[in-house]
C-alpha positions, 0 to 999 in steps of 0.5 A, a space after each residue: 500500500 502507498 505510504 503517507 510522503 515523509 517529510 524529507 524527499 531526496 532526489 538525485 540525478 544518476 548521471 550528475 558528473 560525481 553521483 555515488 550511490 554510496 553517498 547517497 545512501 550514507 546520508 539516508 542511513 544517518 538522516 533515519 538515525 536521527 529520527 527523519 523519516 525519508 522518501 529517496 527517486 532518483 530523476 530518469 531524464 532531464 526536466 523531471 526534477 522541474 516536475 516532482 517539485 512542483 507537485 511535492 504535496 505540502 507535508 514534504 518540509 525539504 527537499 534535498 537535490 543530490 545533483 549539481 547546479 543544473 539539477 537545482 535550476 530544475 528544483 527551483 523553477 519547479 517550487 516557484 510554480 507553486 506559489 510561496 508553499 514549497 520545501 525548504 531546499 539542500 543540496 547533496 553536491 554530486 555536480 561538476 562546480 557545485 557553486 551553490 553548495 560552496 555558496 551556502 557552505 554547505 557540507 560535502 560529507 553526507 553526515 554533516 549535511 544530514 545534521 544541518 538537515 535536521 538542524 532545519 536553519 534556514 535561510 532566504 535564498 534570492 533568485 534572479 530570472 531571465 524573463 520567466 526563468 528563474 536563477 539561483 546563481 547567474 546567468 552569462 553571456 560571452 566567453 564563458 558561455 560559449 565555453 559552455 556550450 562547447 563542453 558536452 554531457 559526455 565529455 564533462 562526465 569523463 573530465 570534470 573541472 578539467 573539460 572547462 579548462 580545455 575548451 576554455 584554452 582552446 577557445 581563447 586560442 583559436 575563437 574570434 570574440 563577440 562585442 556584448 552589448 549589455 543595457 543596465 538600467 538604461 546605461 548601454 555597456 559594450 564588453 565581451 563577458 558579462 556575467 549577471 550573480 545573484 551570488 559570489 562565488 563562480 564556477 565552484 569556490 572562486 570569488 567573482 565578486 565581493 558584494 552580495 552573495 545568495 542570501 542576499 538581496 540584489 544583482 551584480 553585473 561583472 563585465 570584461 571588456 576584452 578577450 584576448 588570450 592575454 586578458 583571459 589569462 590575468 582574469 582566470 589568475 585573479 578569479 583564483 586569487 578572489 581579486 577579479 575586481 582589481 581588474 583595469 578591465 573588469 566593472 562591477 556594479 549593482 543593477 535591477 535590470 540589465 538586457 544582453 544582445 549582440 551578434 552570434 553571441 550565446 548565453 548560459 544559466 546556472 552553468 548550463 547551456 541556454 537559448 539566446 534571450 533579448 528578455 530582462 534579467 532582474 531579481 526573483 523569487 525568495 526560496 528558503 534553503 537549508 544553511 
């Protein structure tokens, strides 16, 4: 006979870059040693997760993604549907960057984190969208979107971390650069990255800016305004050392509204591929995650 939904509803994604079972199941133990009852699906093809958070009936308080930054894009767009009721959300880092877990200071341990699951703190967590999309952490366009889009499924499995830093050098050696045109509340801004974050960190535990992070209210917008392959190298090295905004030509600023257009120019969202969007990017929804 069906049972009533526990309060806990672990979703993972089987073919998340670093998904282990092992893990999965470490967290599960220790959650049910601490007196949580629990429900664990794992997702069977992309967009699911969208689906199974927008109709979680209510008795279900949080729900814990086991995936990366792609998979809690879909959880967040699916509990935004439902109109301010939705579970608090955690995150099991399985993905490639995991820049959300980093953001929140998240435990990678599944112990740790089942602690903090119990523990329920919580915390408001501010979205941006790009027109009716929601974000949790950026959306880009320029070089590193087209970084994105030149990794495939496949290949970032095999290589992790290592599938971006390839195609970003042969990228900056062999491509031809597209001019961003970026309107910020109606000031026009012609660069070639232009990054719009909810948050502070950017591609895993590097510091693209200073002045917000995801808990926070407000947007960012952080443009470079060349991309010659010696550029991009002083960027990648100030990305690592968090002094990005040392940069002659980097800008970073506060906005409410920005706008990305240009020639051939391709966009991505959360770490993964998007269609180029004309639509305004602004803030979001508030969603609470477990910190």
């Amino acid at each position: 006979m069906p049972h009533d939904p526990a309060p806990i509803l672990i979703v993972a994604n089987p073919v998340a870059g670093h998904f282990s079972h092992r893990r999965l199941m470490r967290l599960a133990d220790r959650l049910d040693r601490l007196g949580l009852g629990l429900d664990i699906r794992l997702t069977r093809h992309s967009g699911e997760l969208t689906d199974i958070a927008a109709d979680l009936p209510s008795s279900v308080r949080t729900l814990v993604v086991g995936g990366g930054d792609g998979s809690i894009n879909e959880a967040i767009t699916g509990i935004i549907r439902r109109d301010g009721d939705g579970p608090a959300l955690s995150v099991l880092p399985f993905g490639t960057a995991n820049v959300l877990a980093h953001e929140l200071g998240l435990p990678f341990s599944p112990e740790k984190l089942a602690e903090r699951i119990a523990a329920d703190r919580r915390a408001p967590l501010h979205l941006g969208m790009v027109g009716e999309r929601p974000f949790a952490l950026m959306v880009s366009a320029g070089f590193d979107a087209d970084i994105v889009h030149a990794v495939d499924a496949p290949f970032k499995r095999r290589w992790g971390k290592l599938a971006y830093g390839w195609r970003g050098l042969t990228l900056a050696l062999t491509r031809k650069g597209r001019d961003v045109t970026v309107i910020a509340d109606g000031e026009t801004i012609a660069c070639r990255i232009a990054v719009v974050t909810t948050a502070r960190f950017y591609g895993g535990p590097l510091m693209i800016t200073r002045h917000t992070h995801a808990t926070e209210p407000g947007l960012r917008l952080v443009t470079l305004a060349e991309d010659s392959p010696a550029t991009l190298l002083r960027a990648a090295v100030a990305l690592a050392l968090g002094r990005l905004d040392r940069l002659a030509a980097v800008q970073d600023r506060a906005v409410r509204e920005v706008r990305f257009s240009g020639d051939g120019i391709l966009m991505q969202i959360d770490g993964d591929r998007m269609e180029t969007t004309g639509a305004i990017v602004r803030a979001g929804q508030i969603i609470e995650v477990i910190s």
